[in-house]
SEDREN-946211 format. One record per residue (C-alpha): x, y, z; residue number from 0. Coordinates in Angstrom, 3 decimals, padded with zeros to 6 digits, always signed. Example, Ala and Ser with C-alpha at 12.3 -4.5 7.8 and 13.67 -1.06 7.14 Angstrom:
REM residues 2
<rec><X>+012.300</X><Y>-004.500</Y><Z>+007.800</Z><num>0</num></rec>
<rec><X>+013.670</X><Y>-001.060</Y><Z>+007.140</Z><num>1</num></rec>
***
This chain:
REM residues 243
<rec><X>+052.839</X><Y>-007.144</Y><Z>+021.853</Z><num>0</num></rec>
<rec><X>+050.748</X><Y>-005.061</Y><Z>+024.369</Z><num>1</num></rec>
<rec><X>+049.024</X><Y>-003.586</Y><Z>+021.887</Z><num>2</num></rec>
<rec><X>+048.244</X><Y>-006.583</Y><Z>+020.205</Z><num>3</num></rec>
<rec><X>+047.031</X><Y>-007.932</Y><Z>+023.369</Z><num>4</num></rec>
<rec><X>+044.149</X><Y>-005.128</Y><Z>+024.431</Z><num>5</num></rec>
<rec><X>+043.074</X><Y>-005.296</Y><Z>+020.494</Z><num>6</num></rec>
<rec><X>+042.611</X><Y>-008.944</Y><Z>+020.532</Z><num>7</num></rec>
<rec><X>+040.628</X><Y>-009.097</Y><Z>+024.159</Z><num>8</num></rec>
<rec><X>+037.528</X><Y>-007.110</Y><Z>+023.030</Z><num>9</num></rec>
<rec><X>+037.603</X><Y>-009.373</Y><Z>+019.881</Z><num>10</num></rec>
<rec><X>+037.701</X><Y>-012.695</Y><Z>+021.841</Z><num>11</num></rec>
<rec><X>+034.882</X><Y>-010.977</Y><Z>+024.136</Z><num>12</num></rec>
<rec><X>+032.626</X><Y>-010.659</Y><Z>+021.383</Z><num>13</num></rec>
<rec><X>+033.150</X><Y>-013.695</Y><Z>+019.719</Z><num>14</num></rec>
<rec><X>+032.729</X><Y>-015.455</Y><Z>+023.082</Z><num>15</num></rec>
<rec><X>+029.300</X><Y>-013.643</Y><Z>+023.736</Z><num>16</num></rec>
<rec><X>+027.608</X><Y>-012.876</Y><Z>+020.191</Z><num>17</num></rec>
<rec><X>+026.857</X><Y>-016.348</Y><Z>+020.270</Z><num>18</num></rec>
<rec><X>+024.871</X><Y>-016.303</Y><Z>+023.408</Z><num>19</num></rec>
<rec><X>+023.341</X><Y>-013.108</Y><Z>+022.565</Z><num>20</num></rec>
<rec><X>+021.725</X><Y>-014.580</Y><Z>+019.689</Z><num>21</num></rec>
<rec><X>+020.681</X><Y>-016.877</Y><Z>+021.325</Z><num>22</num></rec>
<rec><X>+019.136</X><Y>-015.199</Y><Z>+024.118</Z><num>23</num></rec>
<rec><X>+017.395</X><Y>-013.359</Y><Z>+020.951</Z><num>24</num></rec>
<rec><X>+015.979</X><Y>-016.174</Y><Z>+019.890</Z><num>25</num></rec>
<rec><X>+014.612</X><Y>-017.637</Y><Z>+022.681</Z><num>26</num></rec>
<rec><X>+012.126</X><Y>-014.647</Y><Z>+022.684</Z><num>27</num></rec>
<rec><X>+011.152</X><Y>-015.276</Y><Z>+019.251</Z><num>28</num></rec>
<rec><X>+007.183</X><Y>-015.227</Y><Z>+018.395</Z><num>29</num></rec>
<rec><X>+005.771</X><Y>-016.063</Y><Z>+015.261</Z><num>30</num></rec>
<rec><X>+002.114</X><Y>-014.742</Y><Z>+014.104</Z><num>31</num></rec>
<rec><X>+000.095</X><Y>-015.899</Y><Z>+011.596</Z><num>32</num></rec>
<rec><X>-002.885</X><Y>-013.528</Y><Z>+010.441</Z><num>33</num></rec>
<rec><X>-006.368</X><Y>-013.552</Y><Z>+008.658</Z><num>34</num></rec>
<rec><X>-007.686</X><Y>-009.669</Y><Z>+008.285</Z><num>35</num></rec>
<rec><X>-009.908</X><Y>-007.767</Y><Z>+006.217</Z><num>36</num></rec>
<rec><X>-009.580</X><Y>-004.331</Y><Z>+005.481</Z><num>37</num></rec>
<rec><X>-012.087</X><Y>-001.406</Y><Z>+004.024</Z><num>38</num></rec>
<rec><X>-010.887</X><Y>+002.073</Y><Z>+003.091</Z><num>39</num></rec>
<rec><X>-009.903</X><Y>+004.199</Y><Z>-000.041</Z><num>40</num></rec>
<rec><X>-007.981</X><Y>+005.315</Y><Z>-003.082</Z><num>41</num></rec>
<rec><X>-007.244</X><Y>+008.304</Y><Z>-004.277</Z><num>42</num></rec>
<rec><X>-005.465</X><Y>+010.280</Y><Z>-007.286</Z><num>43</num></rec>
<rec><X>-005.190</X><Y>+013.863</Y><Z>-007.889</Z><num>44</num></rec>
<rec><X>-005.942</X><Y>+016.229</Y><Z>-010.400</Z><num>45</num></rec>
<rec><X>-003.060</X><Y>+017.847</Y><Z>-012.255</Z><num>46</num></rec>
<rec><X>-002.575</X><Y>+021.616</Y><Z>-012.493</Z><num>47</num></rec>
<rec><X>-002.523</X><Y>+021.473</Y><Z>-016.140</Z><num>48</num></rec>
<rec><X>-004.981</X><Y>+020.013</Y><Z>-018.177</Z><num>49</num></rec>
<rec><X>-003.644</X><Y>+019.528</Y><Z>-021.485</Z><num>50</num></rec>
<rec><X>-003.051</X><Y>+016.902</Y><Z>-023.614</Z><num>51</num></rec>
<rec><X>-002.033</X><Y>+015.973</Y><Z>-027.611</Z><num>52</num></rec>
<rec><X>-004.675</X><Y>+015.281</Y><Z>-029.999</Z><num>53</num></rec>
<rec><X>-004.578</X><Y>+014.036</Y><Z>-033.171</Z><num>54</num></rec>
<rec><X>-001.444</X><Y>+016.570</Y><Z>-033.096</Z><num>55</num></rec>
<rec><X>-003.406</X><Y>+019.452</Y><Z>-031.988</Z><num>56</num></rec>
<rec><X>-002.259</X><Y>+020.835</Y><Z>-028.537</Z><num>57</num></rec>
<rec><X>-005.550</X><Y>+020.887</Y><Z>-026.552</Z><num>58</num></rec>
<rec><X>-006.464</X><Y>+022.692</Y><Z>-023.294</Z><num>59</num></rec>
<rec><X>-008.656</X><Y>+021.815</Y><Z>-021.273</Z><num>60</num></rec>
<rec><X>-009.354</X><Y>+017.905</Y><Z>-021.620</Z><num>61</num></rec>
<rec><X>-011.509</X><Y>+016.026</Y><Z>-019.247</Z><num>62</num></rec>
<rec><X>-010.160</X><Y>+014.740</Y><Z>-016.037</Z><num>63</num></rec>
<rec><X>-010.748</X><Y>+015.231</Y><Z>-012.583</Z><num>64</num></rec>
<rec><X>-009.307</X><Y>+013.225</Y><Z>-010.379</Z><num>65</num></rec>
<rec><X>-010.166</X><Y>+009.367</Y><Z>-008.532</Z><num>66</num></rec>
<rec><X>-011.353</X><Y>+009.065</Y><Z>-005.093</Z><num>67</num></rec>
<rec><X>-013.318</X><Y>+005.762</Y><Z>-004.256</Z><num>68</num></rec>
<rec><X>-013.877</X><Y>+002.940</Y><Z>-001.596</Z><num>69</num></rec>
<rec><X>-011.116</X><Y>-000.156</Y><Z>-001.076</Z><num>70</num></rec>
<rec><X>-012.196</X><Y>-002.989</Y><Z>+000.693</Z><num>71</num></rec>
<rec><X>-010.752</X><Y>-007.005</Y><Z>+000.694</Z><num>72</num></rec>
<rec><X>-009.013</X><Y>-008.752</Y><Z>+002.412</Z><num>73</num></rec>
<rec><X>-005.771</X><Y>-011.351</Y><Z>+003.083</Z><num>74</num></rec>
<rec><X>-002.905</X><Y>-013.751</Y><Z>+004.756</Z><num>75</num></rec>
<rec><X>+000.027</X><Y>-011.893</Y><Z>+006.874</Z><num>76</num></rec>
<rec><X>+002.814</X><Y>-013.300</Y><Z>+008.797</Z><num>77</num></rec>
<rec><X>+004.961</X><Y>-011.807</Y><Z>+011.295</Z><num>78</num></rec>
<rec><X>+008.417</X><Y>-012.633</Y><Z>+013.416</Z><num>79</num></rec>
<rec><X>+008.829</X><Y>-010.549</Y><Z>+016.536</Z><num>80</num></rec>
<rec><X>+011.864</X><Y>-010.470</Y><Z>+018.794</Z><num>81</num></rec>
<rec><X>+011.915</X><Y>-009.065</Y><Z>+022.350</Z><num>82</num></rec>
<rec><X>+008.146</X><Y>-008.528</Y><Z>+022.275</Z><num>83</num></rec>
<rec><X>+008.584</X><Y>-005.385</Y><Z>+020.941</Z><num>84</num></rec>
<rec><X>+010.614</X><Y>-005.423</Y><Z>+017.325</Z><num>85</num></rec>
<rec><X>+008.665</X><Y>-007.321</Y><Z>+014.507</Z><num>86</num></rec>
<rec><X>+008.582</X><Y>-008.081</Y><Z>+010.870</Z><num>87</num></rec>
<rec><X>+005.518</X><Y>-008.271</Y><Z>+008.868</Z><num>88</num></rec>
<rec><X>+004.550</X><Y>-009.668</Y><Z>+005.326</Z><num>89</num></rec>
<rec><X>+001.418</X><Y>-009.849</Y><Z>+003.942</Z><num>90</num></rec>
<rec><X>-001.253</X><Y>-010.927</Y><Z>+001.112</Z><num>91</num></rec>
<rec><X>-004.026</X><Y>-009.022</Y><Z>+000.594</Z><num>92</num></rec>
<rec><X>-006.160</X><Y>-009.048</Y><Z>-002.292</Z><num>93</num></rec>
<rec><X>-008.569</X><Y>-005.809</Y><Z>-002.892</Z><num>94</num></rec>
<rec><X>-010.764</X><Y>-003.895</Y><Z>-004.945</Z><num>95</num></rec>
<rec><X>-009.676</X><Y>-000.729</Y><Z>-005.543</Z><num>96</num></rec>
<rec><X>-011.922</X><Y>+001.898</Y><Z>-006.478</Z><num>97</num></rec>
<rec><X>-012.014</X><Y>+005.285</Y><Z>-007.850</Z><num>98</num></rec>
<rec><X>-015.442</X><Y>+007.723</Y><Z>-009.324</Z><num>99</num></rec>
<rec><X>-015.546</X><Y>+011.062</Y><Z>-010.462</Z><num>100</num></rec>
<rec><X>-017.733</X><Y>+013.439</Y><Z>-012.441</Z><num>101</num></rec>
<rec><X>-017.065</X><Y>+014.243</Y><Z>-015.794</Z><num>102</num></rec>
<rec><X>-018.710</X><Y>+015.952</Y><Z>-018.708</Z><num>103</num></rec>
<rec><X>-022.641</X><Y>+014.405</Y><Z>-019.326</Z><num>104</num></rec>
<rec><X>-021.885</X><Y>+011.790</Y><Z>-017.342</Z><num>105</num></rec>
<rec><X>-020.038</X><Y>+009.850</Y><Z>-014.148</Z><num>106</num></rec>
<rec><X>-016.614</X><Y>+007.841</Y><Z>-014.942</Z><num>107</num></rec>
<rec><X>-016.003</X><Y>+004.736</Y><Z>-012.927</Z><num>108</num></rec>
<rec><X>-012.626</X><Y>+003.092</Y><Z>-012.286</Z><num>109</num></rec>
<rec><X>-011.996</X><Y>-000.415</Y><Z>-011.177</Z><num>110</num></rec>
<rec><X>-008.761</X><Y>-002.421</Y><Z>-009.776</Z><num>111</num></rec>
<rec><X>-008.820</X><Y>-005.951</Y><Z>-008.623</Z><num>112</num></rec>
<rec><X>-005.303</X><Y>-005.957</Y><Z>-007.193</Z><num>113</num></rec>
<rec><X>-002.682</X><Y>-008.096</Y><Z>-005.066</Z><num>114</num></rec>
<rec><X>-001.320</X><Y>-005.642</Y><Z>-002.001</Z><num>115</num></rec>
<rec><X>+002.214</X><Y>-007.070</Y><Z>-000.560</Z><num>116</num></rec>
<rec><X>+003.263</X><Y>-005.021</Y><Z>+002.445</Z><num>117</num></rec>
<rec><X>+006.205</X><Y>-005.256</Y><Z>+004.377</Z><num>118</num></rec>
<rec><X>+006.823</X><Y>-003.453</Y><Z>+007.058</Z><num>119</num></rec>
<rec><X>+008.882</X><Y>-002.967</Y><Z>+010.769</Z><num>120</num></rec>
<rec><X>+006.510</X><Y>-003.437</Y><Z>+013.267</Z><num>121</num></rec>
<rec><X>+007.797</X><Y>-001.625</Y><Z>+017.060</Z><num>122</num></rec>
<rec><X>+005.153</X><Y>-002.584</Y><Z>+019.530</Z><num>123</num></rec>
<rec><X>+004.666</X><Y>-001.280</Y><Z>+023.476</Z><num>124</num></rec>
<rec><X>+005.785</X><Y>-004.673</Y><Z>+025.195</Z><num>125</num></rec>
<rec><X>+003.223</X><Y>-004.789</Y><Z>+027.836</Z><num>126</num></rec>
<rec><X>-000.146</X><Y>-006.967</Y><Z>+028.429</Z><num>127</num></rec>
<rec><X>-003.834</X><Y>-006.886</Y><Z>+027.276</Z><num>128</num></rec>
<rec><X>-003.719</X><Y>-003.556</Y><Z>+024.461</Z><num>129</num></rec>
<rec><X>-000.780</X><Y>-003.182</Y><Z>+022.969</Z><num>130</num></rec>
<rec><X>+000.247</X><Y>+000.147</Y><Z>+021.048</Z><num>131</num></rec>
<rec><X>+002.128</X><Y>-000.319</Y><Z>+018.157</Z><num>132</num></rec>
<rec><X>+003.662</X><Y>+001.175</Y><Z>+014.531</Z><num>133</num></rec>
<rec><X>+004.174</X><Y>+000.244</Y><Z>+011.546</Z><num>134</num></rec>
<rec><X>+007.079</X><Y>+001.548</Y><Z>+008.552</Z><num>135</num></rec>
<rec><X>+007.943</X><Y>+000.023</Y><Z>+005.681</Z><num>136</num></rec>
<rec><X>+006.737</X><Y>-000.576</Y><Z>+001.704</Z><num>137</num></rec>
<rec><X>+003.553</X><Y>-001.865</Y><Z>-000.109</Z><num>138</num></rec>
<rec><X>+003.762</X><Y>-003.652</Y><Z>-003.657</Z><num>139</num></rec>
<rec><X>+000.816</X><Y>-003.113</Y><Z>-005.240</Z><num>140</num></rec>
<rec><X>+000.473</X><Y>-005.283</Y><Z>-008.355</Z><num>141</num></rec>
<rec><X>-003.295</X><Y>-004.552</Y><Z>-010.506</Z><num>142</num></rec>
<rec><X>-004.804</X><Y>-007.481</Y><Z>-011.897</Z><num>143</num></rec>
<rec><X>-007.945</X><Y>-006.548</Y><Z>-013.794</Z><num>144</num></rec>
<rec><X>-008.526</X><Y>-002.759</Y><Z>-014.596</Z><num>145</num></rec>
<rec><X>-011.500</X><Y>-001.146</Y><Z>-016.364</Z><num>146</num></rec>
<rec><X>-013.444</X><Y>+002.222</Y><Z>-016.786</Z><num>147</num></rec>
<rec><X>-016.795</X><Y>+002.658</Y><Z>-017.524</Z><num>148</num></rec>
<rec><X>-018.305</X><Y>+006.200</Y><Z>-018.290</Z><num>149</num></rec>
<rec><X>-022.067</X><Y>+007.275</Y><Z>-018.325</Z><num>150</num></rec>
<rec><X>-021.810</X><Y>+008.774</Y><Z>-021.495</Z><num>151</num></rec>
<rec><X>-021.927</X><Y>+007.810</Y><Z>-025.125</Z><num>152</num></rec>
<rec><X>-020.142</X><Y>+011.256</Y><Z>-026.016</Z><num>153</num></rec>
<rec><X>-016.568</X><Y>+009.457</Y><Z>-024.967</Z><num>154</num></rec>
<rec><X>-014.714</X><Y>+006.128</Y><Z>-025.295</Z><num>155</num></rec>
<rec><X>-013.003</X><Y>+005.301</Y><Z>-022.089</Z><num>156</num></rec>
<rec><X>-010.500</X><Y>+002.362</Y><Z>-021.167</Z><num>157</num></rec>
<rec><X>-008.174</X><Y>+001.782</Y><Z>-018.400</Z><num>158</num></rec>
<rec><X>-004.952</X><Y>+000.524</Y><Z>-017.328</Z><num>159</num></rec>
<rec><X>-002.637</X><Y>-000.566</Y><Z>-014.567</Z><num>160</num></rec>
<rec><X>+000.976</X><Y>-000.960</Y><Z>-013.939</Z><num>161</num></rec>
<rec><X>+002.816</X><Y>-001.982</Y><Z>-010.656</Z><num>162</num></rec>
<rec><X>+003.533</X><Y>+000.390</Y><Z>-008.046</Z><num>163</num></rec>
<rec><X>+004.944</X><Y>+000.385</Y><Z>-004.789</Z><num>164</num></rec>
<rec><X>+003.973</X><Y>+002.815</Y><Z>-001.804</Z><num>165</num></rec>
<rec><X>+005.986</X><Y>+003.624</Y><Z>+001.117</Z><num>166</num></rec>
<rec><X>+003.680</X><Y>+002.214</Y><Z>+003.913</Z><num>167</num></rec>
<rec><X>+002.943</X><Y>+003.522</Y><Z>+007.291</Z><num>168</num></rec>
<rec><X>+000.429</X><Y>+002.149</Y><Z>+010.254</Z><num>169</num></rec>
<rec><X>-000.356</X><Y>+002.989</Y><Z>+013.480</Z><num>170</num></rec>
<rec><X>-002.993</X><Y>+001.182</Y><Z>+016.381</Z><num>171</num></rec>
<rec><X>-003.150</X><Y>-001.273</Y><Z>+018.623</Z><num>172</num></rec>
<rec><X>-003.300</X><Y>-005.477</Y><Z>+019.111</Z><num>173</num></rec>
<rec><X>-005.708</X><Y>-006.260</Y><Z>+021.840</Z><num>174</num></rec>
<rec><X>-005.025</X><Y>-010.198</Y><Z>+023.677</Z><num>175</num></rec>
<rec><X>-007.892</X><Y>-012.084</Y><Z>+023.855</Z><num>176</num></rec>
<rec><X>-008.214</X><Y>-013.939</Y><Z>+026.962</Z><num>177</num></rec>
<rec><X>-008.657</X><Y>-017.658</Y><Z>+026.317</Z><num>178</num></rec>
<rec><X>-006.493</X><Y>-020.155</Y><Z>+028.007</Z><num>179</num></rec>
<rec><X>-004.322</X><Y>-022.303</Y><Z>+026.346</Z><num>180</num></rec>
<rec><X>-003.594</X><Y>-020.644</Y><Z>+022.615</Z><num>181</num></rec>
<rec><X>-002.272</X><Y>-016.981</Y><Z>+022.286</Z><num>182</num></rec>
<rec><X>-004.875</X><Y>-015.184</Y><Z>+020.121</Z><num>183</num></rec>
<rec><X>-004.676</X><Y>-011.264</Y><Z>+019.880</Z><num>184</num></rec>
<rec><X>-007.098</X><Y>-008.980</Y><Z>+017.603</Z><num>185</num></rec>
<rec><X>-005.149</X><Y>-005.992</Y><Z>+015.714</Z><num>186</num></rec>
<rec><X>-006.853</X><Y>-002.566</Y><Z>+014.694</Z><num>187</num></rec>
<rec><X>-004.847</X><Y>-000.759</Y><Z>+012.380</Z><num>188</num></rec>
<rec><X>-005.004</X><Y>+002.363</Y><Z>+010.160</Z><num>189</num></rec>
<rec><X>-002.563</X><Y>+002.157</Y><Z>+007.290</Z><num>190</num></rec>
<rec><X>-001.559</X><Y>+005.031</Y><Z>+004.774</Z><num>191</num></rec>
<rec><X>+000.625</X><Y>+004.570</Y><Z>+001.741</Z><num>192</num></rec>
<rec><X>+001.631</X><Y>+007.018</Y><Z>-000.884</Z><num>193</num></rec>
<rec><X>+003.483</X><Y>+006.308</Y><Z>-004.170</Z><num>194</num></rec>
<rec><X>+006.513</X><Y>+008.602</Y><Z>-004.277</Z><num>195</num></rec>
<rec><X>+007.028</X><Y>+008.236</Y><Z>-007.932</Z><num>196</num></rec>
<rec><X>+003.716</X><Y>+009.372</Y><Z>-008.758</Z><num>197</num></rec>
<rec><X>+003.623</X><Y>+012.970</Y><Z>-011.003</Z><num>198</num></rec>
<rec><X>+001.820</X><Y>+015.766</Y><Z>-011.238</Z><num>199</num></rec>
<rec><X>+001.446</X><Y>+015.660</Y><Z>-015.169</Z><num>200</num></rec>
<rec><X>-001.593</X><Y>+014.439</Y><Z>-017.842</Z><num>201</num></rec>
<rec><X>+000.620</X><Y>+011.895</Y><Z>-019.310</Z><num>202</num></rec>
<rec><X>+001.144</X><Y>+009.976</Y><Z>-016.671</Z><num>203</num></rec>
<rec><X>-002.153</X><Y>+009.790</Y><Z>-015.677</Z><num>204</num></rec>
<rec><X>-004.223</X><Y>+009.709</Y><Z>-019.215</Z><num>205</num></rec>
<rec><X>-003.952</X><Y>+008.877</Y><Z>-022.837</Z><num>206</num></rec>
<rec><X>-006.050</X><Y>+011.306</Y><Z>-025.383</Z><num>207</num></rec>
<rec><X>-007.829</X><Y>+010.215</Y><Z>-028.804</Z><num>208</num></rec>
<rec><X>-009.889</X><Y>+011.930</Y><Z>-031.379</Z><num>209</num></rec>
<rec><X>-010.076</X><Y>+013.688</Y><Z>-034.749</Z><num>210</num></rec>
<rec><X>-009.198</X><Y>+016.597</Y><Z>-036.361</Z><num>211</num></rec>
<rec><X>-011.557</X><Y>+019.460</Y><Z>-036.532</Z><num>212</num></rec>
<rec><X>-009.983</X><Y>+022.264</Y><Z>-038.641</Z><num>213</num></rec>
<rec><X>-007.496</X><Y>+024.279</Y><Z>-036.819</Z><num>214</num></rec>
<rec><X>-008.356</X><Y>+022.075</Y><Z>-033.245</Z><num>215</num></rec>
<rec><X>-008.910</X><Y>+018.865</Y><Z>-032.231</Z><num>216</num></rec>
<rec><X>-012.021</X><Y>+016.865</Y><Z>-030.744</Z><num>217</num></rec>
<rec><X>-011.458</X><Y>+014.217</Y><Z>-027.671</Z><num>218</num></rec>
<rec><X>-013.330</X><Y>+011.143</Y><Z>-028.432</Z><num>219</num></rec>
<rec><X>-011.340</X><Y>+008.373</Y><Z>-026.094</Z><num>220</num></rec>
<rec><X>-009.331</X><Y>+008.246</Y><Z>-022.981</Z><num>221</num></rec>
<rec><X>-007.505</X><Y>+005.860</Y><Z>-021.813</Z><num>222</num></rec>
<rec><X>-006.407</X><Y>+005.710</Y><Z>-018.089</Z><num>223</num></rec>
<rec><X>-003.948</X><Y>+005.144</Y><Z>-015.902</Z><num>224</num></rec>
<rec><X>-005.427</X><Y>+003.356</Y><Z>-012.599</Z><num>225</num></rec>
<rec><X>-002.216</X><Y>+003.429</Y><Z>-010.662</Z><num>226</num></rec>
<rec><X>-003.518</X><Y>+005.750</Y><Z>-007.447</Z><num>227</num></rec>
<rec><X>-001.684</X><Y>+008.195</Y><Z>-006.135</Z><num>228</num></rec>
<rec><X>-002.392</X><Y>+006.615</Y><Z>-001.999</Z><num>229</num></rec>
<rec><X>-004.549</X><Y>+004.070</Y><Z>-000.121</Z><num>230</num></rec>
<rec><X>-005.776</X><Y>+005.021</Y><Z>+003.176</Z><num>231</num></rec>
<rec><X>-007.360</X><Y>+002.205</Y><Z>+005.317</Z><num>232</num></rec>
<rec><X>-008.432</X><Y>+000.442</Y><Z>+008.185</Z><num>233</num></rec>
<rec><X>-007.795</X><Y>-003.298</Y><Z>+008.832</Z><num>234</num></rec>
<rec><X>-008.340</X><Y>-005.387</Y><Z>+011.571</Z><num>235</num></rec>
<rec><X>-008.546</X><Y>-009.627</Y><Z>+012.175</Z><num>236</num></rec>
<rec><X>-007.532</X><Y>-012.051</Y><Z>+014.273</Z><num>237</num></rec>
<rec><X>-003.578</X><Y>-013.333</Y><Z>+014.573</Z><num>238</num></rec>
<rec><X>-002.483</X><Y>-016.465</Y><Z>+016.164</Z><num>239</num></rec>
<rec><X>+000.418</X><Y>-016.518</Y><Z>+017.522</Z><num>240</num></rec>
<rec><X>+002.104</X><Y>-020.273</Y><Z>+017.298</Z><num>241</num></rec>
<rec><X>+005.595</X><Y>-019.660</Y><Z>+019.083</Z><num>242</num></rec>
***
């Protein structure tokens, strides 16, 4: 019975306080709501091995060299922070993602219009005026209009897009603007996300067409794969907190 007894106290203790906890939680909930724009850039490397199947004809090396271009856009984000220090953050963002490189006669251009959903654990310093923070978490990236265009008459190029998702870092600061009345705060933030999937091999990053040429092959179209490799950038805005 004794032993029943000093099992069931800490039990009743809990039960008896959880509730108040939460509560007390609660009571320092804050909600944001945020408008931001963002500029930075994408970026996918160049495999060790450049070769590729032709027409049947193994053929070494093909063209490719890489994506590196400018991001900018812009979006909606929402956040729910507790103890003004823990948060969670969601956002919308839609971009243009963009990626150049030399190649052959000419210069290859890569487009992606595409919807950025990042969500992420926010830990922020809890003190006034400019507030450290970081961010952890994931970033769906899902590409809504893809194309290539090449310089060049001497290749056929296309491009493609499948859904990604990035594991998502950020670090800055939220600086509170003082105006009486409404809480309104101004975040700078540099974000970096890198896909963790992504490979190191020319089929996952290119398709190969041509024709026969006697014992080899000739490339005639390519057909990417716009999925980068990361996104670096920088975004900043202005987020009103309502609670």
């Amino acid at each position: 019975m004794a032993s029943r007894t000093r099992l069931g106290l800490p039990l009743a203790a809990f039960m008896l306080t959880s509730p108040h906890a939460a509560a007390d939680a609660l009571d320092t909930l804050e909600v944001g709501l945020t408008v931001q724009g963002l500029g930075g850039a994408s970026y996918t490397g160049t495999p060790d091995v450049l070769r590729a199947d032709v027409e049947g004809v193994s053929v070494e090396p093909v063209p490719y060299e890489g994506w590196w271009g400018a991001s900018g856009g812009g979006g909606l984000g929402a956040e729910a922070r507790l103890w003004q220090w823990l948060g969670l953050e969601l956002g919308v963002m839609l971009t243009q993602d963009n990626g150049d490189e030399e190649m052959g006669d000419g210069d290859l251009h890569g487009e992606n219009l595409s919807l950025h959903l990042p969500f992420a654990v926010k830990l922020v310093a809890p003190v006034r005026g400019l507030r450290p923070l970081l961010l952890l978490g994931f970033e769906s990236v899902v590409p809504l209009a893809t194309r290539a265009t090449y310089g060049s008459s001497a290749l056929e190029v296309t491009a493609h897009a499948e859904p990604y998702v990035l594991v998502h870092g950020g670090l800055g600061f939220e600086l509170d603007l003082p105006i009486e009345g409404i809480d309104l705060r101004v975040p700078f933030v540099f974000h970096l996300g890198f896909d963790p999937a992504a490979r190191d091999d020319l089929r996952d990053k290119a398709t190969y067409g041509g024709r026969r040429a006697g014992p080899t092959a000739i490339v005639e179209r390519v057909d990417f794969d716009l999925a980068y490799d990361a996104h670096v950038y920088f975004t900043t805005g202005l987020t009103w907190f309502v609670r």
